[in-house]
C-alpha positions, 0 to 999 in steps of 0.5 A: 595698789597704793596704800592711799588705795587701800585705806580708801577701799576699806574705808569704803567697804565699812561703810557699806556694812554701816550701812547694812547695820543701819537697815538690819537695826531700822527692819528690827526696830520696826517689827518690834513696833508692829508686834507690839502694837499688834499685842497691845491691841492699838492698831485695832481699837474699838470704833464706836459708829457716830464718833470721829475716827482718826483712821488707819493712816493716822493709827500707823503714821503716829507709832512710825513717826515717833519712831523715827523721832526717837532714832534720830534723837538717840543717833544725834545724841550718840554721835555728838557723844563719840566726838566729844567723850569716845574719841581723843582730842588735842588740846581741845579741838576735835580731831577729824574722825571726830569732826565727821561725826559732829557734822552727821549729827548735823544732819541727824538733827535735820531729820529729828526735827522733821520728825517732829513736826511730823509727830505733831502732824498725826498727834493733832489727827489723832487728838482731833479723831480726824484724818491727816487731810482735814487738819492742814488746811485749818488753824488748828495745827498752829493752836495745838503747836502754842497752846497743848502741851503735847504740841508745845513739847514737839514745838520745841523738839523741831526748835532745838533739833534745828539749833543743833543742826546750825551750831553743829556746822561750825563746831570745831571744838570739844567744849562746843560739841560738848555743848551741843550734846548738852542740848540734844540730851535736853530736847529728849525730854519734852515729849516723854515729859507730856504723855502717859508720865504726867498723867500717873498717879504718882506723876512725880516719881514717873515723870523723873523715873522717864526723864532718867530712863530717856537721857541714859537709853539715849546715852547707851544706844546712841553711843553703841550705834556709833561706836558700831559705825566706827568699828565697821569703818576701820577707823583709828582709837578704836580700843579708847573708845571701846573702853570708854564706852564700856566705863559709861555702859554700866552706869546706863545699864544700872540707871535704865534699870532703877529708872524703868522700876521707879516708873513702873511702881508709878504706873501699876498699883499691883504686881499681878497687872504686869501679867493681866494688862496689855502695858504690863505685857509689853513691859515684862517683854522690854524687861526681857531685852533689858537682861539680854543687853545686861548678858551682853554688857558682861560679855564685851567686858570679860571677853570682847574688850580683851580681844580687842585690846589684843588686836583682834576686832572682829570678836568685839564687831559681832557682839557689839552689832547683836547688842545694838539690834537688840536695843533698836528693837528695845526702842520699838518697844518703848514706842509701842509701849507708849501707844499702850495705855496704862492700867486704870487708876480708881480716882483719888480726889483731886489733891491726890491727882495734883499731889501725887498722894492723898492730903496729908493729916493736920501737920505736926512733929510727929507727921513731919517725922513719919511721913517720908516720901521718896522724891526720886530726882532728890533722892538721886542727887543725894546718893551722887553727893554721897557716893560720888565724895565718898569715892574720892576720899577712898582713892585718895586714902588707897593712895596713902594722901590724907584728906581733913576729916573736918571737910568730910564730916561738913559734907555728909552734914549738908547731905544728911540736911538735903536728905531730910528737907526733901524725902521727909514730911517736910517734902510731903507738906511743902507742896500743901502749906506755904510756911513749909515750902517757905522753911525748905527753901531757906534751909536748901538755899541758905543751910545746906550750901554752907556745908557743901561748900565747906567740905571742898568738893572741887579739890577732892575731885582735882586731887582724886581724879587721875589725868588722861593717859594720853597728852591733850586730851580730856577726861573727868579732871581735865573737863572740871578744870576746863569748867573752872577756868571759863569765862561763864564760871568767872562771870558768875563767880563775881562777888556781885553777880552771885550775890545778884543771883542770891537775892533778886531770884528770891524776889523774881520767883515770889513776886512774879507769875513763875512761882505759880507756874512753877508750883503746877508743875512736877518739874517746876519744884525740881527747878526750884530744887536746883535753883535754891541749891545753886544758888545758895553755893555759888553765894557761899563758894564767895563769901567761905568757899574752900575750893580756888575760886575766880575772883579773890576776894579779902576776908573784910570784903566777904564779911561786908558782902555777908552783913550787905546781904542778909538784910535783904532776906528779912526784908523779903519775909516782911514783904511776904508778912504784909502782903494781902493776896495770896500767891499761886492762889490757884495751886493752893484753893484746888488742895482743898486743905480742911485743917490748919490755918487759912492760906493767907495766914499761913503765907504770913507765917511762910514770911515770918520764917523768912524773915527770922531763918538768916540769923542761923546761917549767920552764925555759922558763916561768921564762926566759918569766916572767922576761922579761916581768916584766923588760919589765913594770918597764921599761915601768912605769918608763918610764911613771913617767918619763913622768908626772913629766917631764908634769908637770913641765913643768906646774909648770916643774921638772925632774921629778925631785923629788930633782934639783929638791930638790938644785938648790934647795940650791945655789940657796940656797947660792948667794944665802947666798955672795952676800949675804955 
């Protein structure tokens, strides 16, 4: 038998036990669902004689739907993460291994979408209390897929899988199939974003709590599916992306663990409920497996990993297929828990139900000092800014390089003001009063950034980050600088596209209809969040960035860009000022606020701190720009002095050429005395 033969049949072989994975994990995955629905009592409800019944089809259809949904999701996810991360590239193109994966996610996608628009078939059964039959021929399918948030969330889910299955066909690249996953990770969120998370009491800490739970179990399971199929297939680079892997599943582990808390201190008011309610039942069983996969984590890092790496994979086959059985019956649970309803919440009026927590009292220094309120979107982005630095300037201390201690003091001052401006009263306040909202915005889009942007983030992480071992292929530092050298960074690192971005979104956000939206919504204010953010450091990365940026700009040109700008922010708060309708009046009037100033008063307000925050970032820019323009010159001088003294030393002068001139003047002079 050839060796082409035998590669064949090997090959032919692993899939075949692929293939029995797949079935084992689909046959767990889906016991894990029935039980569950048994024990949570869905699949029995209470039938009230009179009252529309959606059925049993329906009440079965739903759950397995979903669950079909939520596999191909998570499988697509994992196989556009094998072929961009696990696997190898060269010089940026995917290689062939890494190529078959990119095209089952092709297909993977087609089926996600499918289930989708299945989901929605049976959501519309279910909502309507009508069989699957009687809502197909009508116009109702169609309303609740434009008009109910539910169905919109699945509309979009069928749109976006579709998206990924048609660019995934002609992906060649690392940065496209990067791409690719970016997008597969986004259309995992909309319908975990529409069911029992938007409707907690604390909706905000549930809502980011599922969206981090979602993206890293996506992550984890996705990755050791494939990760699986590629061990059983015999293919190549399987210790690199082993170990790749096991780096990326302790930061899953440690996420699905913090975010499966937060959301479960949003949805149950008291510990004895996870022992006295369906749901908290459902959710100490998926606790259960949650450790069972910690065990297993720990395992394949002090003991599989080793073996592989010795050249033995079966150890690391066996336990990798008993943690992926155990996370597909984990993903049957998450279903079942989904279909569960949570333990009931003693109404709390409706700013409470708008808010996520009672209306605050009449705001004061003292009230903005005490009252802290943990946003957990915020709160995670501050603890990765931190952290993330933070490692950085150690490895590089470790390593014996020095790192300014100026930068590092402007970073964690931009931090420490990102940390008080959203976990404060500030944040509390600044969804009840306009003025509040007015003075977070300016200080996370025109205070926070200068620092940010002082401290140099980029070069830290260039100098930190240690190249891939293998020639052509990409790690961290090789995607950051991939990052910085596309045409997308070099567009909107323009001087006047950033500056474009600064200004008319301030204007496009107050004075259009997206403010309301964006107020009404937990994920409009992180929207928001980020938008301020970025866009205040793209402005400022320009005008007194450290790091290399696209374009260089003269320090003449940046001072003009500064004193062009700022303007437009006072005019902006006098706009605000003189205005005589009150914005997201709608948002505002159902707070029901009793104390303070009326709402349009305080907008004013809002607009006389818009109008008279720029003066402080001013400041502190022009002392910045100042500075650096004073080292640049003295760098450029010392350069020069440099060059001149070379050479000099080339042509045996001094390297002043008006000292040389002089001295070749007395010289004369001196020989002219002589002579005489």
């Amino acid at each position: 038998m050839s060796k082409v033969d035998r590669t064949t049949r090997a090959e032919r072989g692993g899939t075949g036990r692929t293939v029995k994975l797949a079935l084992a994990g689909a046959g767990v995955a889906v016991a894990a669902l029935v039980i569950a629905m048994i024990a949570g009592g869905a699949t029995t409800p209470r039938i009230i004689p009179g009252l529309p019944d959606e059925g049993t089809f329906t009440r079965w259809g739903l759950p397995l739907s979903k669950l079909v949904l939520n596999t191909a999701g998570v499988l697509t996810v994992g196989t556009l993460l094998a072929a961009t991360v696990f696997l190898p590239s060269d010089k940026g193109l995917l290689g062939r291994t890494a190529l078959t994966y990119v095209r089952a996610a092709s297909w993977l996608a087609l089926v996600w979408a499918a289930a989708a628009a299945t989901t929605m078939m049976f959501s519309l059964s279910d909502a309507l209390g009508l069989p699957v039959v009687e809502v197909l021929g009508g116009n109702e399918l169609t309303s609740f897929a434009s008009q109910v948030s539910n169905g919109i969330a699945l509309t979009l889910v069928v749109l976006f899988a579709v998206a990924v299955a048609l660019f995934a066909r002609g992906a060649i690249t690392v940065g496209a199939s990067g791409g690719l996953l970016l997008l597969a990770l986004a259309t995992m969120l909309p319908p975990a974003l529409t069911g029992h998370a938007s409707s907690s009491p604390n909706h905000d800490l549930a809502t980011t709590g599922v969206a981090v739970h979602l993206l890293v179990l996506a992550l984890w399971v996705g990755g050791l599916a494939v990760l699986c199929a590629h061990a059983l297939r015999g293919q190549p680079s399987l210790e690199i992306a082993a170990t790749r892997f096991s780096a990326m599943a302790l930061w899953c582990f440690i996420g699905v663990g913090l975010s499966g808390l937060f959301s479960v201190m949003a949805r149950l008011t008291s510990i004895s409920e996870l022992f006295t309610s369906a749901y908290g039942l459902l959710l100490l069983a998926k606790t259960a497996t949650f450790a069972v996969l910690g065990a297993i984590g720990w395992w394949h890092r002090k003991r599989t990993l080793p073996q592989l790496a010795a050249g033995v994979p079966r150890a690391f086959v066996r336990f990798a297929s008993v943690e992926l059985l155990v996370m597909f019956a984990t993903v049957g649970l998450a279903v079942a828990l989904a279909r569960t309803a949570p333990p009931p919440v003693l109404p709390g009026g409706r700013a409470f139900e708008v808010l996520g927590y009672p209306m605050p009292p009449e705001i004061s220094l003292s009230t903005l000092a005490s009252l802290w309120w943990f946003d957990l979107f915020s709160g995670t982005l501050i603890a990765l800014l931190g952290g993330l630095y933070l490692a950085g300037v150690v490895r590089l201390a470790r390593r014996g390089d020095s790192w300014p201690w100026g930068r590092t003091a402007a970073w964690f001052t931009g931090v420490l003001i990102l940390l008080i401006a959203t976990q404060s009263g500030v944040a509390r306040y600044a969804k009840v009063l306009f003025s509040v909202h007015m003075a977070e915005h300016m200080t996370l889009s025109m205070l926070v950034p200068i620092f940010l942007v002082l401290g140099a983030p980029v070069t830290l992480a260039l100098r930190a980050l240690r190249p891939v071992a293998r020639r052509g292929d990409r790690g961290p530092r090789e995607w950051l600088t991939t990052i910085l050298h596309s045409r997308f960074v070099r567009f909107v690192g323009h001087p006047a596209i950033a500056t474009a971005i600064f200004v008319v979104s301030t204007y496009a956000l107050y004075f259009t209809p997206l403010f309301a939206a964006a107020m009404a919504e937990h994920l409009g204010h992180i929207a928001m969040t980020v938008h301020f953010l970025l866009s205040g450091v793209l402005f400022f990365w320009v005008i007194i960035g450290v790091d290399p940026g696209p374009h260089k700009v003269p320090h003449v040109a940046r001072l003009i860009i500064l004193f062009v700008t700022m303007p437009f922010h006072a005019f902006f708060g006098i706009a605000l000022m003189s205005m005589g309708t009150l914005l997201a009046s709608q948002w505002y009037d159902q707070l029901g606020r009793t104390w303070g100033a009326s709402a349009i008063v305080d907008q004013q307000t809002g607009g006389a701190i818009a109008w008279g925050f720029g003066e402080i970032p001013t400041l502190i820019v022009l002392i910045a720009l100042a500075l650096q323009w004073w080292r640049d010159d003295d760098r450029r001088a010392r350069h020069a002095d440099r060059r001149a003294d070379a050479a000099a030393a080339r042509s045996g002068g001094s390297g002043d050429a008006q000292l040389d001139a002089y001295n070749d003047y007395l010289a004369r002079l001196n020989r002219h005395d002589r002579a005489e």
